[in-house]
C-alpha positions as YAML, in Angstrom:
chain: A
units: angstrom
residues:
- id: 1
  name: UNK
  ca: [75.28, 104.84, 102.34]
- id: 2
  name: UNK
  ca: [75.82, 108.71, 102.56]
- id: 3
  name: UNK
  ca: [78.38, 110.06, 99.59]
- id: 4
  name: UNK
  ca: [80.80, 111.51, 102.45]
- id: 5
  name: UNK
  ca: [81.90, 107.81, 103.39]
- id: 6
  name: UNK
  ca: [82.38, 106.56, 99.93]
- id: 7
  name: UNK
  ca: [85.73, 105.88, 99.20]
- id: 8
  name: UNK
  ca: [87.69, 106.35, 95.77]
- id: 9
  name: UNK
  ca: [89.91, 103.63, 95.52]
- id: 10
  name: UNK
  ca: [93.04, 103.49, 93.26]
- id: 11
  name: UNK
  ca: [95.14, 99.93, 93.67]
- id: 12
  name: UNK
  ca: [98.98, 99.41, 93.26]
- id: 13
  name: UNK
  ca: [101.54, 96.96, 93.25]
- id: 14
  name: UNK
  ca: [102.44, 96.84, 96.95]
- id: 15
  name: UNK
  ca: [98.20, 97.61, 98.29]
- id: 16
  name: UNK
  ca: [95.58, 100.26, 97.79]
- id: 17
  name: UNK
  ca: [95.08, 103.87, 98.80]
- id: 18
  name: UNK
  ca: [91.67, 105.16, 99.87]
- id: 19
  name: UNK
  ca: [90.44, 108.34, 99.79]
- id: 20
  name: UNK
  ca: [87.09, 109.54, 101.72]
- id: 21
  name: UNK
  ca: [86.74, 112.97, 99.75]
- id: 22
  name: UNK
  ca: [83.87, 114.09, 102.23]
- id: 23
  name: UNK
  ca: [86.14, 113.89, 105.07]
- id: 24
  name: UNK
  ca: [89.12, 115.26, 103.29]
- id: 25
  name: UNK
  ca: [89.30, 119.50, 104.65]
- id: 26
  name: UNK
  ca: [92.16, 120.30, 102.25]
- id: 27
  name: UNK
  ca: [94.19, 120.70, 104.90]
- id: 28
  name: UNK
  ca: [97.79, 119.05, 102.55]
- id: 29
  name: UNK
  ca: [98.86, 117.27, 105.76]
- id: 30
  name: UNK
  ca: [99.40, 114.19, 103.97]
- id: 31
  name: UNK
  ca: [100.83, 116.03, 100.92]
- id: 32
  name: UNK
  ca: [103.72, 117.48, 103.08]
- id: 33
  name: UNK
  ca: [103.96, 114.33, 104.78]
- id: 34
  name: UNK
  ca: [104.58, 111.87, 101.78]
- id: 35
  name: UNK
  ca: [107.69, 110.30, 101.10]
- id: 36
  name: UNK
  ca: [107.35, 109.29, 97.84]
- id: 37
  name: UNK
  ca: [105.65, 112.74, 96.77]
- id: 38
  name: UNK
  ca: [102.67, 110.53, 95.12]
- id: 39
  name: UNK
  ca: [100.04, 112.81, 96.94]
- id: 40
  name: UNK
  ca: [98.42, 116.04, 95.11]
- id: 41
  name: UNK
  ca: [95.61, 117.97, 94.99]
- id: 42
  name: UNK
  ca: [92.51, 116.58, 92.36]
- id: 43
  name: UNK
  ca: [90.05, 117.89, 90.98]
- id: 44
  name: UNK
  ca: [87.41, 116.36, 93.26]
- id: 45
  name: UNK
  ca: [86.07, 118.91, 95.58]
- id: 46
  name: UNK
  ca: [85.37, 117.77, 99.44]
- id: 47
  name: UNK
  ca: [82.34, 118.34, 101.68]
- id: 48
  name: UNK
  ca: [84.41, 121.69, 103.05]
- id: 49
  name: UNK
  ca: [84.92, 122.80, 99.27]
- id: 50
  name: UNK
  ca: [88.40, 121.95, 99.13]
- id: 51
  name: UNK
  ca: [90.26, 120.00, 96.83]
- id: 52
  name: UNK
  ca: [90.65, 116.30, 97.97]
- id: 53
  name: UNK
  ca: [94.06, 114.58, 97.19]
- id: 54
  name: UNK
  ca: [94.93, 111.79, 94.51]
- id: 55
  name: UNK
  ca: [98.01, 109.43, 94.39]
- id: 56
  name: UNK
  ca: [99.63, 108.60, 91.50]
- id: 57
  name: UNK
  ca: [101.98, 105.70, 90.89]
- id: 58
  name: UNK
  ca: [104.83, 106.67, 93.17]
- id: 59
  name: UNK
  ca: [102.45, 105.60, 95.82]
- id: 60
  name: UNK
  ca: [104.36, 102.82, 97.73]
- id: 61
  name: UNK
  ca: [101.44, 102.37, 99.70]
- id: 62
  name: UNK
  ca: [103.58, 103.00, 103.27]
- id: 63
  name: UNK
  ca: [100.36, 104.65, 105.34]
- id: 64
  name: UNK
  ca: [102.49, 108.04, 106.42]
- id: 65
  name: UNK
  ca: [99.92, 110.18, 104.91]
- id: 66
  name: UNK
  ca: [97.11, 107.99, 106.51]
- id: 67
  name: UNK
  ca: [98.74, 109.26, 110.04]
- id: 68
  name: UNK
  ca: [99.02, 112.16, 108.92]
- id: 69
  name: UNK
  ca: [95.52, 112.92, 108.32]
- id: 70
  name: UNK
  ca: [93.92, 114.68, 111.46]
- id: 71
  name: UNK
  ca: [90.40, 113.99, 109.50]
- id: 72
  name: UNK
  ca: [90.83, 109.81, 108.91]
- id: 73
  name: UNK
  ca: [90.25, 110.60, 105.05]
- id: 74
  name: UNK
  ca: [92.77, 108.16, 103.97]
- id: 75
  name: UNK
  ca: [92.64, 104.81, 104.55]
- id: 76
  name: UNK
  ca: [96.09, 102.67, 103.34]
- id: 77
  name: UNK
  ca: [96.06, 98.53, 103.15]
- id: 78
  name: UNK
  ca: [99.06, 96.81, 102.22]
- id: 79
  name: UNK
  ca: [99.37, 93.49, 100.20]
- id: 80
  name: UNK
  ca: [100.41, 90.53, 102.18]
- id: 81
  name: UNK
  ca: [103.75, 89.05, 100.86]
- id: 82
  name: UNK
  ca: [102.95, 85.59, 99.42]
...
């Protein structure tokens, strides 16, 4: 598999946050976008030489930054209630 579509994966309480750093432009979309302001920038550089974004534990996991994204870099799954 090509390093562009490997994801970084960080897990939380309510589901897990993906982040495809070779798809990721550095654009801060999602940054601006978060609710929770769990998004910044990390110290992982994209394809585009850009730095990619990293959640930290304010991430509630709610997907607005995975709409946000006009480049499909994040990916956001949510625990099923049990």
């Amino acid at each position: 598999m090509s390093v562009e579509f490997e994801g970084i994966t960080q897990e939380y309480e309510k589901g897990n946050f993906t982040l495809f750093p070779g798809l990721c432009k550095g654009c801060g979309l999602c940054i601006a976008k978060c609710p929770s302001e769990a998004l910044s920038w990390s110290d992982v550089l994209g394809v585009y030489g850009t730095p990619a974004v990293v959640a930290n534990e304010k991430c509630i996991t709610c997907g607005v930054c995975e709409l946000a994204c006009p480049d499909c870099a994040i990916t956001v799954v949510r625990k099923k209630k049990k």
